[in-house]
N, C-alpha and C positions, 0 to 999 in steps of 0.2 A: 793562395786565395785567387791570383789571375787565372790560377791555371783552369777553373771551375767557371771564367767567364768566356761568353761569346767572343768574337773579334769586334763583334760591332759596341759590345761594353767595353773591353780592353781599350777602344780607341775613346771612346768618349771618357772613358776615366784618364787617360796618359793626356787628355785634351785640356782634362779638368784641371792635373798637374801641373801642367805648363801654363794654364790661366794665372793660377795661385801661385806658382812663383816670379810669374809675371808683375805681379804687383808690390808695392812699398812694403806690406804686410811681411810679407818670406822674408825677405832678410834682417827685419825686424826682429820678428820672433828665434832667431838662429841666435842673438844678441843674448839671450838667457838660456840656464842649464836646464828649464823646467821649459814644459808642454802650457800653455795660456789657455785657461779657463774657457766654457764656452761664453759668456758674458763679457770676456773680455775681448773675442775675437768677432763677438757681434758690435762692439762699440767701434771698435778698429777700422773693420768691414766700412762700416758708417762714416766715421770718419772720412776715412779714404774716395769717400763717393759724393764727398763733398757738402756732408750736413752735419750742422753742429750734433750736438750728443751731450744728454743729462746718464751719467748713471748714477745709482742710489744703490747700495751694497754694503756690508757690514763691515765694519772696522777689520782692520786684516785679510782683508780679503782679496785685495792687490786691484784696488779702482786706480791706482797712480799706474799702472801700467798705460790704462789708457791716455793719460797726460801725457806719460813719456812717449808714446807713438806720435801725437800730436806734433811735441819737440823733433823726432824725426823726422817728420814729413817734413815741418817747416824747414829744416836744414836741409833737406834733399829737393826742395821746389826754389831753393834760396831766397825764402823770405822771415822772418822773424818770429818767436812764436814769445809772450811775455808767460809766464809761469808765476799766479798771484797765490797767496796762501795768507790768511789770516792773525798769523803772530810772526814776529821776528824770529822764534827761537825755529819755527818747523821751515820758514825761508832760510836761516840757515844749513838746516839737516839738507834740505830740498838741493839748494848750490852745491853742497858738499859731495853729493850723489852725482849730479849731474855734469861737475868737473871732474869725477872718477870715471864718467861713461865718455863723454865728450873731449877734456881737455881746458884748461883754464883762458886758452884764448876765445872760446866759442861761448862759452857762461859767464854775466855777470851776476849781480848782485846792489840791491837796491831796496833799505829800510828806512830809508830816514836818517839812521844815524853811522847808515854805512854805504859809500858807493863803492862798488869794485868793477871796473871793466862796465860801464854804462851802456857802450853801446855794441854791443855784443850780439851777437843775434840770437842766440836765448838770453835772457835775464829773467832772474828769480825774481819778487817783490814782492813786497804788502799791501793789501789790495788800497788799503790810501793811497799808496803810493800813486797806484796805476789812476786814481780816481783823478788828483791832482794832475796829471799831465793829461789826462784828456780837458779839463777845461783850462788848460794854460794853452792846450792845443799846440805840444810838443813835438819837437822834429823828432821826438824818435819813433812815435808813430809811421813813420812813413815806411812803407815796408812791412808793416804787422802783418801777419796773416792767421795768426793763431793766439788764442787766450785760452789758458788753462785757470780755471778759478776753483782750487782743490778747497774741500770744508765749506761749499758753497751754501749747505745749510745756516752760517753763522748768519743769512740776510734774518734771520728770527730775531739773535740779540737787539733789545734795545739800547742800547747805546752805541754799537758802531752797525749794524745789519744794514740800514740803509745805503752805504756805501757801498754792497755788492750788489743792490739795484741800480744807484747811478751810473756803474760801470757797463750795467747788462743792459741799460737804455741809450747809454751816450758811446756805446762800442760804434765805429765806423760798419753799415752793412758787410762790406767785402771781408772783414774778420772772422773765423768759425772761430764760435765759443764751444768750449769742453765743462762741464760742470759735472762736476765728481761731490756726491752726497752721502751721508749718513744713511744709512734704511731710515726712510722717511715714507709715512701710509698712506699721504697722497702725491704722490712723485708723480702721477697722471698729470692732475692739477696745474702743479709746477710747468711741467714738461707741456700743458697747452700754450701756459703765459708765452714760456720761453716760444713758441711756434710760434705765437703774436707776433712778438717785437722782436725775434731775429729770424726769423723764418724759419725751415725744416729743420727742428729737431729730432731727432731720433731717441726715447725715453726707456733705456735698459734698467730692469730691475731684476735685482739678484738677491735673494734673500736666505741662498744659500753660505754656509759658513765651509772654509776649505777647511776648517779642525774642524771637529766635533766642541762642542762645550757642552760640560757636565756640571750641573748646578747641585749644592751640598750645605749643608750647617753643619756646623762644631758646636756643639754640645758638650762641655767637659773634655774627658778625654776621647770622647767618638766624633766620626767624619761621619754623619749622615747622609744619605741620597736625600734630595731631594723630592724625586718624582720616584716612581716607580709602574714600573713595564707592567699592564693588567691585558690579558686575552679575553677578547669580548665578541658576541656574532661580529661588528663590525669590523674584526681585527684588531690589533695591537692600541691600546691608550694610553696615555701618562693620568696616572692619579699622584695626589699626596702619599707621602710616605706615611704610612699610619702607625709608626713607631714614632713618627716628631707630632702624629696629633697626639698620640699618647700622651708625649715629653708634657704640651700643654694643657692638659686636660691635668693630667697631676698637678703641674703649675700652681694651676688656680682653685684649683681644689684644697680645703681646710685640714689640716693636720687633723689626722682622728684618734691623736694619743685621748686617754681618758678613758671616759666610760661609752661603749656600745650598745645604743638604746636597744638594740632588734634584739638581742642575748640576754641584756637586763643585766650584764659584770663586767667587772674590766675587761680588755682585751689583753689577749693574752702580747707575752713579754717578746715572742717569737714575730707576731702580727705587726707590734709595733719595733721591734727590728730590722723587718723588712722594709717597710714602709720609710725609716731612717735611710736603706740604702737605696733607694728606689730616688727619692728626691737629690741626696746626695751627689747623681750622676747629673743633676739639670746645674750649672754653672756656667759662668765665662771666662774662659779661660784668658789669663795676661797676653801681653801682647809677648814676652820671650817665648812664653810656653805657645802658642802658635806657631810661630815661626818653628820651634823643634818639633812640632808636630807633622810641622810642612816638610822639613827636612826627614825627617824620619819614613817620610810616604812616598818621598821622591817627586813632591809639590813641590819644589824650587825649581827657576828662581820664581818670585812672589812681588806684586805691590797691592799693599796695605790701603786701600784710601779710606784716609781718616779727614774728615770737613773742621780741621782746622790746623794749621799752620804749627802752633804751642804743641798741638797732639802728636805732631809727626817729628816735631825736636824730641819734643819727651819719651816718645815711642822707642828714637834711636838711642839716648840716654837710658831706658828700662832695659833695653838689650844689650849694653854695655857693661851695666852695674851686676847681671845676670850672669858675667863671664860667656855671654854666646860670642861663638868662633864657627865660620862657615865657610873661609879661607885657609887653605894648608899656607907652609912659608912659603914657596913659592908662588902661592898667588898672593900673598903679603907685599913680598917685593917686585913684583910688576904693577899692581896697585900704585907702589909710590914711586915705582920709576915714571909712571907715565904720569902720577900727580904732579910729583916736580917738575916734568916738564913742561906741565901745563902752565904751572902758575909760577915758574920761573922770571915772569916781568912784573909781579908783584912784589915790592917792598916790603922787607921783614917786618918792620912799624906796623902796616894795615893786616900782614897775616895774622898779626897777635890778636888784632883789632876785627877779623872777621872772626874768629874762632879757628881757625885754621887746625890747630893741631888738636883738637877734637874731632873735627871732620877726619881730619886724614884717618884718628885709631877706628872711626869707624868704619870707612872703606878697606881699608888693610882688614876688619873682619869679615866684609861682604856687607855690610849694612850703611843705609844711606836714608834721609831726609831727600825729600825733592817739591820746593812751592816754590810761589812767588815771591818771597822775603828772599832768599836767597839771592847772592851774588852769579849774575848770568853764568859767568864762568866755571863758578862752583857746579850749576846747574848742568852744564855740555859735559862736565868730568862725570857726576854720576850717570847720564846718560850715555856717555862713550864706555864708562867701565859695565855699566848692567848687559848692555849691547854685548862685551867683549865676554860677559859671565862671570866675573871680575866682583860685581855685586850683584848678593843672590837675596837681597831684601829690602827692597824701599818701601817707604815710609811717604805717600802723596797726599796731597790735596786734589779735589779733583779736575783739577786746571793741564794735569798730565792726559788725562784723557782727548785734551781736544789737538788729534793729530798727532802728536812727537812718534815718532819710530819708536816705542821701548817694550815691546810687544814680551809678553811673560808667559811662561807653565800657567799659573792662576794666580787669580785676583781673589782679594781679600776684604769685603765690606764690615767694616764694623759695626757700623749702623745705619738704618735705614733712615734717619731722618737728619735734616742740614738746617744749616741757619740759610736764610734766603737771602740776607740784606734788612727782613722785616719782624722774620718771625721763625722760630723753627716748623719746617714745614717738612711732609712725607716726600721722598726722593719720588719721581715719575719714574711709571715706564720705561720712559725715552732715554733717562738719566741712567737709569739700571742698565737699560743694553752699551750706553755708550761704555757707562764703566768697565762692565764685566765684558764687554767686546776687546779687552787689550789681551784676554786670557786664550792661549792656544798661538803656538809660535809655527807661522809656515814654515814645512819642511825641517823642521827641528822634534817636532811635538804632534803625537798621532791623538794627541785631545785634549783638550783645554779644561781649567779649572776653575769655578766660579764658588767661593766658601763665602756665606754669611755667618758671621759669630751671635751663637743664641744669646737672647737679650731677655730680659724679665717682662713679661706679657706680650710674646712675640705670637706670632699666627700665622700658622706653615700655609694657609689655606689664602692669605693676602700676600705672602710672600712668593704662592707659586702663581698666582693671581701680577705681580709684577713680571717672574721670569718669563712666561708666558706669552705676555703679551708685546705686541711689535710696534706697539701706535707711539710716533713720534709725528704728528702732523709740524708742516712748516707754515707758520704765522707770519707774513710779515712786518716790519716791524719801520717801514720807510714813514720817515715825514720830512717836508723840507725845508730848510732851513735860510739865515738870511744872505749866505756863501752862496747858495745853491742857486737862490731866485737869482741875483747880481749876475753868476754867469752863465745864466739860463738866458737872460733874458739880453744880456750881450753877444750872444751867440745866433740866439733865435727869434727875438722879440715875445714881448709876452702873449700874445695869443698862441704861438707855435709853442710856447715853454708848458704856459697849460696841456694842450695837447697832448705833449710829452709827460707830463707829470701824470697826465689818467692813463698813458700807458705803463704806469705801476703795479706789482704785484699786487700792493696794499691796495690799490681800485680794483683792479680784476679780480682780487679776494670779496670786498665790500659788494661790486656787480652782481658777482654769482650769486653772493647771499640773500640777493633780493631778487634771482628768475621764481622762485616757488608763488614771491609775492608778485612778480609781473607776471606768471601764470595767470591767478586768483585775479586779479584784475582784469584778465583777459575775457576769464569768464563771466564776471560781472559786466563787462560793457555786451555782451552775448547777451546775459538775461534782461538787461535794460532795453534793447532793442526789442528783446519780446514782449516785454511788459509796455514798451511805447504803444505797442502795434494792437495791444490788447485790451488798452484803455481811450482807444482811438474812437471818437463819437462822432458822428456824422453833421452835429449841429450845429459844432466849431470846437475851440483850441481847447481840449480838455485839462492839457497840460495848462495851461494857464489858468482855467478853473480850479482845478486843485489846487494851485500854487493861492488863489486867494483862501479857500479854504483852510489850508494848511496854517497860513497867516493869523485868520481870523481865530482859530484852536489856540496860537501862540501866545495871541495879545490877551485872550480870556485868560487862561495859562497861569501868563505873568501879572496880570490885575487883582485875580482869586489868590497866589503867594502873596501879593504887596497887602491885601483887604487880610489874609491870615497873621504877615509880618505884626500889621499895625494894631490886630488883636490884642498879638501876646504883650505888644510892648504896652498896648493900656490896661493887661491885666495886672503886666507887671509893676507898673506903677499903679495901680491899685493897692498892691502884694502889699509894695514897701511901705503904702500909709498904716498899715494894722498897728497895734498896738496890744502889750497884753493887757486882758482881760476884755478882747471885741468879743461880741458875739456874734459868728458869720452866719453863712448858709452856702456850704460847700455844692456848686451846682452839679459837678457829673464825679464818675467814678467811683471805685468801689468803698470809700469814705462819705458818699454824698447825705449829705442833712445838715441838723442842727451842729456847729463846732463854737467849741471857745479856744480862745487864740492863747499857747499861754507862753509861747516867744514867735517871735516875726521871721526869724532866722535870715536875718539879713547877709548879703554877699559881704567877703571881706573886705574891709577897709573904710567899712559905714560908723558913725559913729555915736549908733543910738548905744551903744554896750551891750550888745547881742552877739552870742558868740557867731561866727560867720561862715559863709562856704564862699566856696568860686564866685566869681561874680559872671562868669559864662553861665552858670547855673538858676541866675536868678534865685529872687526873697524863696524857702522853703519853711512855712509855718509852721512850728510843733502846736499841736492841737486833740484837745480833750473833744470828743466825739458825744453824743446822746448817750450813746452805746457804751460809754464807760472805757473806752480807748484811746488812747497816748498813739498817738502815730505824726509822724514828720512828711509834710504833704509838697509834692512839687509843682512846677508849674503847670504842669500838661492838666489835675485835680480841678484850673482855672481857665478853661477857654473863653470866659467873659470876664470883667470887669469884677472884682469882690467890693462890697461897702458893709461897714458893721451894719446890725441890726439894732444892737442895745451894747450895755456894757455891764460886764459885774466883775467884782471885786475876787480875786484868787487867793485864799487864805495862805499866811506867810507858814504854816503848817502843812500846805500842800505836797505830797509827795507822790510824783509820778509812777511809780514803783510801788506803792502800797494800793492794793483792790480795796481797801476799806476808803481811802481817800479820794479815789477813782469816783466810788460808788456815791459817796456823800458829794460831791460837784458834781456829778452828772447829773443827780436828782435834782440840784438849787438849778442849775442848767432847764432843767424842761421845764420848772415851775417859774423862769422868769420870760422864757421869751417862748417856751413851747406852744403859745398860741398865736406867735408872730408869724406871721403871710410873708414872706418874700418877696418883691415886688419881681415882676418877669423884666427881663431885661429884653428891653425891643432892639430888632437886630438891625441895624440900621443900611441905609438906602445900600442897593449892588453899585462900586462905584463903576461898574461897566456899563449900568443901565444910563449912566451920562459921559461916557466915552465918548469920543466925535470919529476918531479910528477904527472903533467896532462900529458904529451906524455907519461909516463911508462904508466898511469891509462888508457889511450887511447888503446894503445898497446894490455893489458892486458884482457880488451874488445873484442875487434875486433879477439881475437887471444881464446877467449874462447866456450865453443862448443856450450852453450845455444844463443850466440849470432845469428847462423843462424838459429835456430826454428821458425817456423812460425807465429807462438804465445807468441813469444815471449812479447810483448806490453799486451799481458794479464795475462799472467805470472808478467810478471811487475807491473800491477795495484795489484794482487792479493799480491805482495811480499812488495807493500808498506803499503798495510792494514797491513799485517804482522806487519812492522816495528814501525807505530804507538801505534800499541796497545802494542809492546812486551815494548816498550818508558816508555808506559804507566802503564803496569806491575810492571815494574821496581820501577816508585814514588810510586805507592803502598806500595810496598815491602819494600821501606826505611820507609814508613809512618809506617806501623809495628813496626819495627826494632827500631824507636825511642821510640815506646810507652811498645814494650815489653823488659825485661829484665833489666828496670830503675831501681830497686831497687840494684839487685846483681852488677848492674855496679856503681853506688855509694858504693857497698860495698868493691868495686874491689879497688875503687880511696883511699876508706879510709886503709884497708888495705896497700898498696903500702905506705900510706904515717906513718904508723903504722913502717911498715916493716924499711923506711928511717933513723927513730928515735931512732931505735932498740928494741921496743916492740914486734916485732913479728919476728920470722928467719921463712919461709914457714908455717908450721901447728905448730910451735912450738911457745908457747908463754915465751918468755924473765920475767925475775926476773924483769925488771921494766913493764912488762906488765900486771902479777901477780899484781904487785901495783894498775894499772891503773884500773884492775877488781874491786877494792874494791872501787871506789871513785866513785860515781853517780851524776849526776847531768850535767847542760847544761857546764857546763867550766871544766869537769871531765879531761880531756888533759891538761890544763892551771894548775890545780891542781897537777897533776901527774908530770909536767915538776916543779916548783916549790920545791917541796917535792927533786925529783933525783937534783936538781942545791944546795938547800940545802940555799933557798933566806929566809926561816921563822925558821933557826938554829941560836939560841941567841934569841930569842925574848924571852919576858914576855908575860903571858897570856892574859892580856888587848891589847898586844900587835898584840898578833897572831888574838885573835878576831877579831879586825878591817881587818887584810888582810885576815881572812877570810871570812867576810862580803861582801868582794868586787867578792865574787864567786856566793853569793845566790841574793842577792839585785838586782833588777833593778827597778828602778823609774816609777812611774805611766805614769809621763810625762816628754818627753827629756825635762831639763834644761840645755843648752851649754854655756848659759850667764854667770851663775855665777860657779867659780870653786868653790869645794865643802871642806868643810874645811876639815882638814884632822890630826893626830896625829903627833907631830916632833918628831925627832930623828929617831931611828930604826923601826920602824913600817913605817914613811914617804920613807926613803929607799925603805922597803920591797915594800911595794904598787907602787913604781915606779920603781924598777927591774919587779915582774907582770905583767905589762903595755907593760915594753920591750920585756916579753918571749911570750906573747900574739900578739905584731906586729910582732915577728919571726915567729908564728904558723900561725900567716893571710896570709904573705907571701906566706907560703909554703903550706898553703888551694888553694890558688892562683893557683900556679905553677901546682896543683893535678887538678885543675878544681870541689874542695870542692866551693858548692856556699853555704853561708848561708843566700841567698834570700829564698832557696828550703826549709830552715830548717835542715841544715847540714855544721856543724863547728861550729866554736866557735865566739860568741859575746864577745865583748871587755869590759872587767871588770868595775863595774860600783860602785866607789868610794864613791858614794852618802851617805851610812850608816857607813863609817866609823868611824867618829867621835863619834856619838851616841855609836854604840857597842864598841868604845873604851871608853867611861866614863861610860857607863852601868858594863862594866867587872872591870872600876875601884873599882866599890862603892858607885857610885855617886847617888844622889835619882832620884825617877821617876817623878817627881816638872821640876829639874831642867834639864834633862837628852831630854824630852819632849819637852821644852820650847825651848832650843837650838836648837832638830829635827826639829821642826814644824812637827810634823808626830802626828796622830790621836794615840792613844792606841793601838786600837785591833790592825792595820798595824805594831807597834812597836813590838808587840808582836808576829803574826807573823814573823815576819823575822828575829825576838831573835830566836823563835822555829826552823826555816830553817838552822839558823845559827849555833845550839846546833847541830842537824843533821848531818851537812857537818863537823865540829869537829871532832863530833865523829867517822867520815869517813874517815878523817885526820891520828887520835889517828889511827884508828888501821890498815893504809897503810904506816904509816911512816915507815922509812928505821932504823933497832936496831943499836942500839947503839948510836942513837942523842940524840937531847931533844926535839924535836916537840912531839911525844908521850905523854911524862909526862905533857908537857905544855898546849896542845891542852884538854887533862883531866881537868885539871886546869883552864882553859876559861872556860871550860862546866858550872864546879862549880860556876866561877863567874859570868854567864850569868845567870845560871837558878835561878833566885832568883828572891821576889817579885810576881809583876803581873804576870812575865813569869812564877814559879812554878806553878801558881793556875789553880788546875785542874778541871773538874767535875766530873773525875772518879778515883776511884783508891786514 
């Protein structure tokens, strides 16, 4: 290839070379067996050059490379790089990696419920973690120069997503931030924010996949394509497979055994043979029979995601009872050498007690459960053995999806729709790709597999309508809380905290939303100017002419409704005098003449014994007409006043419904009042002709100078264009108004109510507000109040446990039927003084206009785990402790860990001199024991 160049190319390429290995980059990349992507070598590039960097790329697609060049640089400039990720289980994976590249001297590790080597110059963490140390304003900050925030789209989640905004607005400038994303549609968007509030970012988007993914349904025993290759002038397209619209079209189409109208005779025995086998092939096949289909294609290994927990035990149980084996004996006993080893520090007692030797027969065949019920540990084993190929079929929830390393041949959706939390709802777009993005293993697999199992009134045409598409927009999800203001405003005071809070995503999202309306606006204040300029009279203020004008129209307006109002209501009290057998005279409408009254039809709840309507509705008279008609008459029949004319008598043989009885009363009807006159009803004085308002407004008119211009009347037309649009301006304006500045005005309301309480005096933050800085979490306030009232001073540490359980805990699913059992004596107290400082705090959320619809305030303590973490803190075993819960493992453990957490949050905001401090140490100790010690790191 040189030999075909110039000398004067040859040196400019051998110049290029020597650049590029000149730099951090080259030895980098020498560090792996594979060639870097070009997305990855443009984030790199960027990095290197000293500007943060968002990339957004598909699941598998190696965006952590860019992290890890980050971690390089940072080592090679000697300054620190922190490494944040969203769940403890992928900070672990994340450490585990990076003490295999690095070294365990140079990587720590940092969750909450684990420290190893803190001060290290990389450390891995959960991005809490990192949020907490910047407002404690931590020495290990000093030195940072890097932050990797992997899964950086989680700032979407409501419930914890705020927390990757805090970090991206209270980062130190001199820090480059790395933000590694899901394919997210507007990653531009993101990538401006980001330019905002940390200056030059660099926004790589790759929305290329390094496997191929091929999308498929299982229909019985066929693997269908999904799409299919069609040649068109424009080249190559993906349509639907028109053998799975077929599949559906038959579906839903009616069995045509019987008779065939078009032939006029049975159909024949062959016809409807066919037709049996034709339907026959549309099924869903079990979840064993899957899996051997997978296997039999050379689809493994496989994860199942099934949206619920039960599904993925039962699943692994269905394959069991099935006699499926997908392990030879040699990978049987590497299975359990490396299970033993794993859980060699667990006690035979809880093994029996987790299931343990169910798990094991089903790893030893290649088959595995993987959710959040699980024990952590349980969880790293099936992960480490699928990893190792060890297990060639998991069984998930789709909690695996977000991040773990466990990347598969194909993925397997059973169904397209989930429970939400509210309601079974259709899986998104966004949710589709992430799932089906675990499928297609780099450098293992030349193409990935994405299988849907056909469902009974499935639609290939909304199913490829899902694959298709790429749109996962990122929502912010920030509000701030009463932790947040506290050390906002100790750090910054509160007008700089404000500040800070509208440089949020969640404002820059609300701003943009309203450029189209501060457009519109832009151009009505344009056409107002024209329209001033247009109505402008030489005689004087024309604008001020109009404006009485306008006035005068108003007050007429509202005088002619109140003279209409006082109408109806004295007709309607007319209505309600009738009686049957009046004889009226209907003034207007298509009824109007001689009528006899033969019910009043009074509104309900009157009590002449008339059946009744609305009383919104007003008296509705049924009424015998001249005309020999029964008709039920409303109000509008009476725009004046009604009074009888005469009265007669309605015979008790009367029947509405009979024309013979019609006709005999309508006749005695004209011969008794038919030559009765109706007296006119005089319409009485305009009460605007004795206004004093309208005569000033008249006056003021008449006496003004634009009034005799001659042009006036076009002046006029021009001044009410004016006044429309300026009307119109106006809703704009508030439409604005509502959408900008939401944030810092929630900040205002909590503040305020901060300030009520005595956490905060103006910019200054209070000795109990100090307190309230150290305590995190959704019921951080509820806690703080608690703590200053002095409701968990005496207790015992089993004791404190439980009422601090009732901070972190909240249930999968409201349970309001059964009250949930609870500790007696002191603890029962505490948990129900709580309860009370928590309806004083809701209150007074109330009265601040704090909604916690929005995601701001506090939720009401949820007692649910008290029991449990009070006999867990007692001593009591994990047999019995369990069996009481009904709570799965991993979830127990869980919310032991949250619960050690908030403790130790406790321990070091208490107020000196009590005993919650020593006590709440003292829970620690008795919680963390057992299953809850067993770590994977450290």
């Amino acid at each position: 290839m040189t030999e075909d160049m110039s000398p004067a190319e040859r040196y400019a390429a051998a110049k290029l070379r020597a650049a590029e290995q000149a730099t951090a980059l080259a030895p980098f990349r020498e560090m792996y067996d594979f060639g870097l992507d070009p997305f990855q070598v443009e984030a790199c590039q960027a990095l290197e050059a000293g500007k943060g960097v968002l990339v957004a790329a598909p699941t598998g697609s190696g965006k952590t490379i860019v992290g890890e060049f980050a971690v390089h640089l940072a080592l090679e400039q000697g300054r620190k790089c922190f490494y944040t990720t969203p769940i403890k289980a992928l900070s672990n994976q994340k450490y585990q990696d990076l003490v295999k590249r690095y070294g365990a001297e140079k990587v720590g590790l940092l969750t909450g419920d684990n420290s190893v080597n803190s001060e290290a110059p990389v450390v891995v963490m959960t991005t809490e973690v990192l949020r907490n140390m910047l407002y404690a304003g931590s020495r290990s900050l000093v030195g940072l120069g890097y932050v990797v925030m992997d899964e950086v789209h989680y700032l979407s989640d409501r419930f914890r997503g705020a927390v990757w905004e805090e970090v991206i607005i209270h980062l130190p400038e001199s820090v480059t931030l790395v933000s590694l994303s899901a394919t997210v549609s507007n990653a531009e968007e993101f990538g401006d924010w980001l330019d905002t509030v940390r200056g030059d970012t660099a926004v790589i988007v790759s929305e290329h996949r390094p496997v191929p993914l091929w999308q498929h349904v299982l229909a019985g025993r066929r693997i269908y394509d999904l799409f299919e290759e069609r040649d068109g002038q424009s080249g190559a397209r993906r349509e639907v497979n028109p053998d799975l619209e077929r599949l559906a079209r038959m579906e839903n189409s009616r069995p045509t055994f019987g008779r065939d109208k078009r032939r006029g005779r049975n159909m024949r025995e062959a016809d409807r043979e066919r037709e049996r086998r034709q339907r026959a092939r549309i099924w869903t096949p079990s979840r064993p029979e899957v899996i051997d289909r997978l296997d039999n294609e050379g689809l493994l290994p496989a994860i199942t995601f099934i949206f619920s927990r039960a599904g993925c035990e039962a699943a692994v149980q269905q394959c069991l009872y099935s006699g499926l084996r997908l392990n030879d004996q040699e990978g049987r006993e590497e299975v359990r050498r490396i299970v033993e080893a794993r859980t060699a520090g667990i006690p035979d007692d809880d093994l029996h007690v987790l299931g343990y030797f169910e798990w094991l027969e089903g790893l030893e065949r290649g088959i595995a459960a993987h959710h959040a019920g699980m024990l952590p540990t349980f969880k790293e084993v099936v992960e480490e053995l699928f990893v190792k190929g060890l297990v060639k079929a998991v069984f998930a929830t789709e909690t695996l999806a977000l991040g773990i390393n466990m990347p598969a041949r194909s993925v397997v959706l059973e169904k397209l729709v989930k429970w939400n939390g509210e309601q079974h709802a259709d899986i998104t777009p966004g949710e589709y790709t992430q799932l089906t993005g675990r499928a297609g293993r780099r450098g293992i697999d030349i193409e990935g597999h994405a299988v849907v199992l056909w469902q009974r009134g499935m639609n290939p045409g909304a199913l490829a309508g899902l694959a298709g598409t790429r749109t996962y927009p990122l929502r912010s999800s920030f509000k701030p809380s009463y932790n947040m203001a506290v050390n906002l405003v100790s750090q910054f005071g509160r007008h700089r905290s404000r500040e800070l809070l509208e440089m949020s995503f969640a404002q820059f999202q609300a701003d943009k939303s309203v450029v189209g309306i501060t457009r519109q606006v832009q151009k009505n204040e344009e056409g107002l100017e024209g329209y001033r300029g247009s109505m402008t009279c030489h005689l004087g203020d024309f604008e001020e002419y109009s404006r009485l004008r306008r006035e005068l129209k108003e007050r007429e307006t509202e005088l002619a409704r109140q003279g209409a109002a006082q109408r109806r209501v004295a007709a309607a009290a007319a209505l309600e005098k009738l009686k049957p057998g009046d004889v009226i005279h209907v003034p207007t409408g298509k009824y109007a003449g001689l009528a006899l009254v033969l019910d009043p039809g009074m509104p309900s709840g009157r009590t002449n014994g008339h059946r009744g309507f609305d009383a919104q509705d007003g008296p509705r008279p049924l009424v015998l007409t001249a005309e020999r008609q029964v008709k039920r008459l409303a109000s509008m029949d009476f725009p004046v006043p009604v009074e009888a004319l005469d009265r007669m008598r309605i015979p008790k043989s009367f029947n509405a419904r009979s024309p013979q009885s019609r006709r005999d009363l309508a006749s005695a009807l004209r011969t008794k009042a038919g030559h009765v006159v109706p007296s006119r009803h005089r319409k009485p004085r305009s009460v605007a002709a004795d206004d004093r308002e309208i005569a000033r407004l008249r006056t003021e008119i008449r006496a003004h100078p634009c009034h005799g211009c001659a042009e006036r009347e076009d002046h006029a037309r021009w001044a009410e264009r004016y006044h429309r649009l300026q009307r119109d301006t106006r809703q704009l304006e508030r439409r604005i108004e509502g959408r900008t500045n939401t944030i810092a005005r929630t900040f205002d309301r909590i503040c305020a109510l901060l300030t009520e309480l005595d956490y905060l005096e103006g910019d200054t933050v209070t000795d109990e507000g100090r307190r309230l800085a150290r305590l995190y979490g959704e019921l951080d306030l509820l806690a703080s109040e608690c703590l200053r009232e002095g409701v968990w001073e005496g207790l015992g540490p089993a004791e404190l446990a439980a009422c601090a359980s009732a901070l972190v805990y909240e249930a999968r699913q409201a349970d309001d039927a059964v009250a949930p059992k609870l500790p007696a004596g002191k603890a029962r107290d505490a948990l129900g003084e709580m309860v009370r400082i928590w309806g004083r705090l809701d209150a007074l959320e109330e009265d601040h206009k704090i909604n916690q619809a929005e995601g701001v305030g506090q939720r009401e303590p949820d007692l649910g785990f008290a029991w449990a973490a009070y006999r867990w803190a007692s001593g009591f075993g994990l047999d019995e402790v369990l069996r009481e819960a009904e709570m799965p493992a991993g979830d127990f453990v869980r919310w032991c860990k949250q619960l050690i957490d908030v403790l130790g949050q406790i321990a070091a905001a208490a107020p000196p001199g009590g005993t919650v401090a020593r006590t709440a140490r003292k829970a620690v100790d008795g919680v963390l024991r057992g299953v809850v010690a067993y770590s994977s790191v450290g």
